[in-house]
C-alpha positions as CSV (number, residue, x, y, z in Angstrom):
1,X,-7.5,25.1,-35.4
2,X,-6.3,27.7,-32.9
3,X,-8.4,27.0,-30.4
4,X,-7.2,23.3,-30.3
5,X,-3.7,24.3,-30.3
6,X,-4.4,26.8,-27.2
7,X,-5.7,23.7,-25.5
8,X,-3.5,21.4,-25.9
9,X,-0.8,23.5,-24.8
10,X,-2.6,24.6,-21.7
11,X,-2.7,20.6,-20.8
12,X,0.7,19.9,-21.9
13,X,2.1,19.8,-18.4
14,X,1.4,18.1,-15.3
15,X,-1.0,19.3,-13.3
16,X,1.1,19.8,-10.0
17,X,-2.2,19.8,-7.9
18,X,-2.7,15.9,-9.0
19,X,1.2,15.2,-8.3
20,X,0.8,16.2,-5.0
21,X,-2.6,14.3,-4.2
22,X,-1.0,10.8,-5.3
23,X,2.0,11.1,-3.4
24,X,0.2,11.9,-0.2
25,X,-2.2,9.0,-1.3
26,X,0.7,6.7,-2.1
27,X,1.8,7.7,2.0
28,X,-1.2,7.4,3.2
29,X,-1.2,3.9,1.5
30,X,2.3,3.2,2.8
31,X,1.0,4.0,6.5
32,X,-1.8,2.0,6.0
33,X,-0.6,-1.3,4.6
34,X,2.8,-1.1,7.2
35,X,0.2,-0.6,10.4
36,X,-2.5,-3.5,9.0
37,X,0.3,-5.6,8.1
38,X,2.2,-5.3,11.4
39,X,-1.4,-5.6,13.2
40,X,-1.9,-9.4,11.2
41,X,1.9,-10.6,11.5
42,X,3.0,-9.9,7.7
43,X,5.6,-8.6,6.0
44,X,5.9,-5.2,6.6
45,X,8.6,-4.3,4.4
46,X,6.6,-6.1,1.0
47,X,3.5,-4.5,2.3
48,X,5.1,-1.0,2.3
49,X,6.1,-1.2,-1.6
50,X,3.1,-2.8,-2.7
51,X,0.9,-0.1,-0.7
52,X,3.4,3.1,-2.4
53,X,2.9,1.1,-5.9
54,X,-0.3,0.3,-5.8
55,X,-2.1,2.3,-2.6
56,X,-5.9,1.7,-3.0
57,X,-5.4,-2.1,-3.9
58,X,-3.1,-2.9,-1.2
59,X,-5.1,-0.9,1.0
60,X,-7.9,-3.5,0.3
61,X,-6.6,-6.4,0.0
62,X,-4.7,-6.1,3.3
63,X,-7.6,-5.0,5.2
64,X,-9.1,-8.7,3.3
65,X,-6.8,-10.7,4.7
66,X,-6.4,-12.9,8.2
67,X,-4.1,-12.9,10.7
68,X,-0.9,-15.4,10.0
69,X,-0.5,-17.8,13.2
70,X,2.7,-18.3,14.9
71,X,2.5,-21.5,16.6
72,X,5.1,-21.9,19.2
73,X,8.2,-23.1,18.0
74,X,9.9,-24.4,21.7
75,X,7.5,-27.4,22.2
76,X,9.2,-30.8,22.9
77,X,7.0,-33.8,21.8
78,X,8.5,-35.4,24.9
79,X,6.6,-32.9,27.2
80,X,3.6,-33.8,25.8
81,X,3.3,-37.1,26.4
């Protein structure tokens, strides 16, 4: 019965080791997302919090995605024709 109480008090805490490997992987996601994004014409801003929430999906499912298309918006219909 000791012995489990001397465990679970040695794992009571967080481990600050793991604290400080998700938030520079949260970052690195952040980073990631913001650059891909910007690269394929999305939101940057969505991408950001959605990478810092969830890094490794966003991280994937940007790098998934295609560009978004900005057609020209300054085109008269008379000059065409």
């Amino acid at each position: 019965m000791n012995l489990l109480l001397t465990l679970l008090q040695a794992n009571s805490g967080p481990n600050p080791g793991l604290i400080i490997i998700q938030l520079i992987l949260r970052v690195v996601g952040v980073i990631v997302c913001v650059n891909k994004a910007k690269a394929l014409n999305r939101d940057t801003g969505g991408w950001g919090i959605f990478g810092f929430l969830m890094p490794i999906v966003a991280m994937i499912w940007v790098h998934c995605m295609k560009p978004n298309i900005e057609w020209d918006k300054n085109i008269d219909k008379k000059d065409n024709a």
